[in-house]
C-alpha positions in Angstrom: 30.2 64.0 -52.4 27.2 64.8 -50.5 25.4 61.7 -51.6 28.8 59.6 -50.1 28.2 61.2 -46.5 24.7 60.4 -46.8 25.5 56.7 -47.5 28.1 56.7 -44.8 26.0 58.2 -42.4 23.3 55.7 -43.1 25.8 53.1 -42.6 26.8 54.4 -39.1 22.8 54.7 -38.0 22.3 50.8 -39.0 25.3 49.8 -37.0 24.4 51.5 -34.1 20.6 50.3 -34.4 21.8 46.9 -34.7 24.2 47.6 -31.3 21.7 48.9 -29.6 19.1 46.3 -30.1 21.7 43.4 -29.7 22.7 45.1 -26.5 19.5 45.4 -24.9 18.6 41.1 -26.0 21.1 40.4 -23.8 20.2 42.7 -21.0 16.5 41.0 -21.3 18.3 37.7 -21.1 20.7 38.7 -18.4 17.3 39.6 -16.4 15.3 36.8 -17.4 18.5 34.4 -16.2 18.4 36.4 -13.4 14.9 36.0 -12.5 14.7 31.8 -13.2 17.5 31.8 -10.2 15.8 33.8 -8.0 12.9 31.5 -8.3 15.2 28.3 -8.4 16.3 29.3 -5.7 13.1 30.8 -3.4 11.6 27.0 -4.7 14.9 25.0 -3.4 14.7 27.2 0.2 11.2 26.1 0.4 11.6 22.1 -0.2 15.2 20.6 -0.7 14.6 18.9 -4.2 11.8 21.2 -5.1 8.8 19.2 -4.0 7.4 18.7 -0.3 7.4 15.3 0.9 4.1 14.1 1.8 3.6 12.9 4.9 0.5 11.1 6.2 0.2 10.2 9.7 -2.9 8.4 11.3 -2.8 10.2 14.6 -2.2 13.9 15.4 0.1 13.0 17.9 2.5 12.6 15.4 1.2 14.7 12.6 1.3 18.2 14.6 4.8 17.5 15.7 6.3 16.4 12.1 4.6 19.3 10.7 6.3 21.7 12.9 10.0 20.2 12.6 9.2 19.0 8.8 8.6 22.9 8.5 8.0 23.9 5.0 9.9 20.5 3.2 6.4 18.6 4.7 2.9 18.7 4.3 1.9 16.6 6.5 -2.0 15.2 7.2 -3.4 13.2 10.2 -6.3 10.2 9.4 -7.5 11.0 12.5 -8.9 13.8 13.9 -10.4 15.3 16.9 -12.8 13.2 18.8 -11.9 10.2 16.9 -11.1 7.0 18.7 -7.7 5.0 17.4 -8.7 1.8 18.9 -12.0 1.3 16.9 -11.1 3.5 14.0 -11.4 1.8 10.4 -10.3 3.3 7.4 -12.6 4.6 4.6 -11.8 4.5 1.4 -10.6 8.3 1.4 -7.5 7.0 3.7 -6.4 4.3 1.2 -6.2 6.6 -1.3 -4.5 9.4 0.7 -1.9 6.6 2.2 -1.4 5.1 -1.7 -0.4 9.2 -2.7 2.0 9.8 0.3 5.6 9.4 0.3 6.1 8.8 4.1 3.7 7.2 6.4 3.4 7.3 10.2 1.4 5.1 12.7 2.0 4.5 16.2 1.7 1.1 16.5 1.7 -1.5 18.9 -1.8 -2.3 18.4 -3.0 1.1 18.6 -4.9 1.2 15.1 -5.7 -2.2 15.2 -8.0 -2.6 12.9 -5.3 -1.2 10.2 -2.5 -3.6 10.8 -3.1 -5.6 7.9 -3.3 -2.7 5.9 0.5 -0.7 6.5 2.1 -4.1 5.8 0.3 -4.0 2.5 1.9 -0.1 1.9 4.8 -0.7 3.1 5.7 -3.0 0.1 5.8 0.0 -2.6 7.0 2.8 0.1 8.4 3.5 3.4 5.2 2.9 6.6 7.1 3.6 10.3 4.9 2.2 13.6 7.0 4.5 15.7 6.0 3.7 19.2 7.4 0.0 17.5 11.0 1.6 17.7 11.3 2.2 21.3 12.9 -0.6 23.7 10.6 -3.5 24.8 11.5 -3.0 28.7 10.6 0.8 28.1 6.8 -0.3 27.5 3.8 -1.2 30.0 2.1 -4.1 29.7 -1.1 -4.8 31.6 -2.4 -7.9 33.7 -2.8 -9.8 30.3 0.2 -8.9 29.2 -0.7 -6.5 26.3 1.3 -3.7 25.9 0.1 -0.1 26.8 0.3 1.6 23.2 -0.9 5.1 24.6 3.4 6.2 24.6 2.7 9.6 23.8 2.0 10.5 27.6 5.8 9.7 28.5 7.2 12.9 26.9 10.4 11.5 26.6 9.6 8.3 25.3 7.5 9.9 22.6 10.8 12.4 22.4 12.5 8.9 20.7 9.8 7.5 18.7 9.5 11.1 17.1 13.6 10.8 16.7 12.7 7.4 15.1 10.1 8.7 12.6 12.7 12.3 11.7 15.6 9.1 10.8 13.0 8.2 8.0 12.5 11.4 6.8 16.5 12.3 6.7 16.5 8.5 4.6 13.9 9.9 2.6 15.4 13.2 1.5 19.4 13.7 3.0 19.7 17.0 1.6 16.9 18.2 4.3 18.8 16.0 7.2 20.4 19.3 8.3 17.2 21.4 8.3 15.1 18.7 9.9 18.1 17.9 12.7 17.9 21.7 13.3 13.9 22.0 13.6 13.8 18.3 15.9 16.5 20.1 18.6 13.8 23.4 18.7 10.9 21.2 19.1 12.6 19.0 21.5 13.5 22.4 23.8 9.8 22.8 24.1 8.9 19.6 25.2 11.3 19.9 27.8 9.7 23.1 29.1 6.3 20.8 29.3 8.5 18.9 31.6 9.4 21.4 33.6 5.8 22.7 34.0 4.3 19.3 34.8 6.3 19.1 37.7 3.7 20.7 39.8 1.8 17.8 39.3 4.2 17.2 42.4 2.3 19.6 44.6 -1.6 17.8 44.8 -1.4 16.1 48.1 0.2 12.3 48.2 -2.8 10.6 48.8 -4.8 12.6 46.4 -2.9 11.7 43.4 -5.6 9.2 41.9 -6.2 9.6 38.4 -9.6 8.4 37.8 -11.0 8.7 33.6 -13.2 6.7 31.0 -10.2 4.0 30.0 -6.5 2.9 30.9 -5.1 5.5 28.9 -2.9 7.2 31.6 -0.3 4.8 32.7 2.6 6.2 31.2 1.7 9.8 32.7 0.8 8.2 35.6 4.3 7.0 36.0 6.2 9.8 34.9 4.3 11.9 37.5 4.3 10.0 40.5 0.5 9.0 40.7 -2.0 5.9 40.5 -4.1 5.6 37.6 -7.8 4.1 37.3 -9.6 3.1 34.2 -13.0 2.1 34.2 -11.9 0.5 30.8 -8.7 -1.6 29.5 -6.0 -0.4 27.8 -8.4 -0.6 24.8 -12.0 0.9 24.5 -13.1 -1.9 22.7 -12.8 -3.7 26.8 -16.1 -3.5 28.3 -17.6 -2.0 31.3 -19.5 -4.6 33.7 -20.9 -3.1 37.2 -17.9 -4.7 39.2 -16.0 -1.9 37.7 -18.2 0.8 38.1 -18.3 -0.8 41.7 -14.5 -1.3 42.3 -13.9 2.1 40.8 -16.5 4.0 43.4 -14.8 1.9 46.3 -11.5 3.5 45.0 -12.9 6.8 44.9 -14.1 6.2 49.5 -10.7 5.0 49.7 -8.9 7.4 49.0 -11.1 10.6 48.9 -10.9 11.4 45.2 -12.0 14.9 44.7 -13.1 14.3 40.8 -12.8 11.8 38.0 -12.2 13.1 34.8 -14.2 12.3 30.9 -12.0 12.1 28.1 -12.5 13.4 24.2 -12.6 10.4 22.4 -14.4 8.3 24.9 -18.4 8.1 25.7 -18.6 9.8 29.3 -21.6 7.8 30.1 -19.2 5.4 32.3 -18.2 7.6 34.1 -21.2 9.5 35.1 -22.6 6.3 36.0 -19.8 6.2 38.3 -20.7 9.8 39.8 -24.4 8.7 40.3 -23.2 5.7 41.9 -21.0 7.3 44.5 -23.5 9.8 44.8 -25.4 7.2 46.4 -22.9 5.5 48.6 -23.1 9.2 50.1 -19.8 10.3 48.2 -19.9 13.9 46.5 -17.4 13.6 43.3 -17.0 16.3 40.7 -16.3 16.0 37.8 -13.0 17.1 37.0 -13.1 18.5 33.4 -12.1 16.4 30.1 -8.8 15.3 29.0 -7.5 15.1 25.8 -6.5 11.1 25.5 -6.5 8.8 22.3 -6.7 12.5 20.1 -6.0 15.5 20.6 -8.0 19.2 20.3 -9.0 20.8 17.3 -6.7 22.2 14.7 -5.6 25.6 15.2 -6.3 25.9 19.1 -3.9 25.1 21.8 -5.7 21.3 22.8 -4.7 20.7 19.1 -0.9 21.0 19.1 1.3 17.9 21.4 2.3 20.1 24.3 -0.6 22.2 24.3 -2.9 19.2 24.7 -0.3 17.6 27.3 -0.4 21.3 29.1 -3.8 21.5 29.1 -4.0 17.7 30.5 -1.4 19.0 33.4 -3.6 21.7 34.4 -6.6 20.3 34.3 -5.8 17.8 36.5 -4.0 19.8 38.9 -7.1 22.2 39.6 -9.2 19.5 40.2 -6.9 17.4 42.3 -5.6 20.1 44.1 -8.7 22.1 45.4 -8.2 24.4 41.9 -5.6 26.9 43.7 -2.5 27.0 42.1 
C-alpha cells in the first residue's frame, strides 16, 4: 500500500514538472513574440519599409531641406559642400560611386552643374535622377542678355518652395507608404519658409535709391526681384564669365551713381574682384565698405545656422540690410 502512494505521488510530481516547464516555454515564447514586434515595429516607425531611402543631392540647397522633411525615412548627402562652387565643380570618383549606391538623386539643374550633365542622364537609366529647378514653368525663370537662364532659383523662396514640391512627388513615387509622413513634414517646413518671407520684408525699409546689390557674380537676380532691388555682378550668371576692367569700371561708375554704401564678397567666389573694385573707387575718391559675405552658389557649414536654407537666406537678409541701411535696424 505504501509503495502504491509513493508511485502515485511520483506520478503527480512528473505531471506537474512537465506543466510547469511547458507553461513557462510558452511564457518565453509569448515574450520573445512580444519583443520581435516591438522591434518590427520601433524599425517600421523609423523607415516605412524598414530601410531609409538614400538620397544624394549635389547641392545643399536641396540636401538640408529633404533631410528635414525626409526626417528619419532619409539619409540624405550633399556632393557639395561649403565653399564649393557648382558652376565649375567636377565630380571625383567618390561621387560616382556615391550617386551609383543612392536610390534618389537630386540636382538643380538648368545648367547649374554643368560639367555633370552628361553624367545624371547616364544614372538616370538604372534609377530615378530629378533637375528640380527643371520642373518649374519656363516664363517663371530669368534669362540674361544672352539668353541663358539664371539657374541660381533658390533665392526666390517660393519658387524653390515648388521645385522642392517637385523633388517630395519623387520621393512619395519612390516609397507611397511614406507619402503621408513626407506630405506632413513638406507643410512644417513650408511654414518656416514663409516666416523667412515675412522677415525679409524689411529689406523694404533701406532707402529706394540705396537698394543696389553689388557682389562677386550674377547670382542675385531672383532675390533681387522678389525684394524690390537692382542687382550688379561683376561676373555672369556663371563664374566661369570673366572679369575684364570695363567691368570693374562700369561697376565703380554704378557704385558714384548711386552712392552704394558697400558691395558685398560671396563664399564660393574669389573676392579679389571685388576688392579690386574697392581700390578702384577708392581712387575715383569714392569710400565703399565692404559689406560682409553672402552665402551664394553654397551655403554655410553643417551644423551652424549659414548651413541650413533659411538660416543662410536669413543671414543673407540681414547682412545686407545693415550694410545698406547704415547698420540700424
Amino acid at each position: 500500500m505504501l509503495k502504491k502512494k509513493l508511485w502515485i505521488l511520483g506520478v503527480l510530481f512528473v505531471l506537474i514538472l512537465t506543466l510547469a516547464i511547458g507553461c513557462s516555454q510558452e511564457q518565453s515564447g509569448e515574450e520573445a513574440e512580444a519583443q520581435d514586434d516591438a522591434e518590427a515595429e520601433e524599425q517600421s516607425e523609423g523607415d516605412g519599409n524598414g530601410e531609409k531611402i538614400n538620397v544624394v543631392t549635389t547641392i545643399a540647397q536641396i540636401g538640408e531641406p529633404l533631410s528635414v522633411i525626409g526626417g528619419d525615412r532619409v539619409e540624405v548627402e550633399s556632393l557639395m559642400g561649403p565653399g564649393v562652387d557648382p558652376h565649375v565643380y567636377n565630380a571625383t570618383q567618390g561621387d560616382i560611386s556615391t550617386m551609383d549606391g543612392a536610390d534618389v538623386v537630386f540636382y538643380s539643374g538648368l545648367n547649374l552643374e554643368a560639367n555633370m550633365v552628361d553624367m545624371f542622364e547616364e544614372i538616370s537609366q538604372s534609377k530615378p535622377v530629378l533637375g528640380i529647378a527643371e520642373t518649374l514653368p519656363e516664363d517663371a525663370l530669368f534669362e540674361d542678355e544672352e539668353g541663358e537662364v539664371d539657374p541660381h532659383v533658390w533665392f526666390d523662396l517660393a519658387l524653390w518652395q515648388d521645385a522642392l514640391d517637385a523633388a517630395v512627388e519623387e520621393l512619395k513615387e519612390y516609397s507611397p507608404e511614406d507619402a503621408d509622413y513626407f506630405e506632413e513634414n513638406k507643410q512644417e517646413y513650408f511654414a518656416e519658409i514663409d516666416e523667412v518671407k515675412e522677415d525679409a520684408q524689411k529689406l523694404q525699409d533701406i532707402p529706394e535709391d540705396q537698394r543696389v546689390l553689388v557682389t562677386a557674380h550674377d547670382a542675385f537676380g531672383y532675390f533681387a526681384d522678389m525684394h524690390d532691388m537692382e542687382v550688379v555682378g561683376l561676373q555672369g550668371i556663371s563664374t566661369e564669365d570673366e572679369i575684364g576692367v570695363s567691368d570693374i569700371n562700369n561697376t565703380i561708375e554704378t557704385l558714384i551713381e548711386y552712392e552704394v554704401p558697400a558691395i558685398f564678397v560671396e563664399s564660393s567666389v574669389n573676392q579679389d574682384s571685388i576688392n579690386a573694385v574697392i581700390e578702384g573707387a577708392e581712387s575715383e575718391g569714392v569710400d565703399v565698405e565692404l559689406g560682409g559675405e553672402l552665402f551664394s552658389d553654397a551655403m554655410g557649414e553643417p551644423g551652424s545656422e549659414e548651413g541650413t536654407y533659411t538660416g543662410m537666406y536669413r543671414h543673407n537678409v540681414n547682412t545686407i540690410y545693415e550694410a545698406l541701411n547704415g547698420g540700424t535696424e
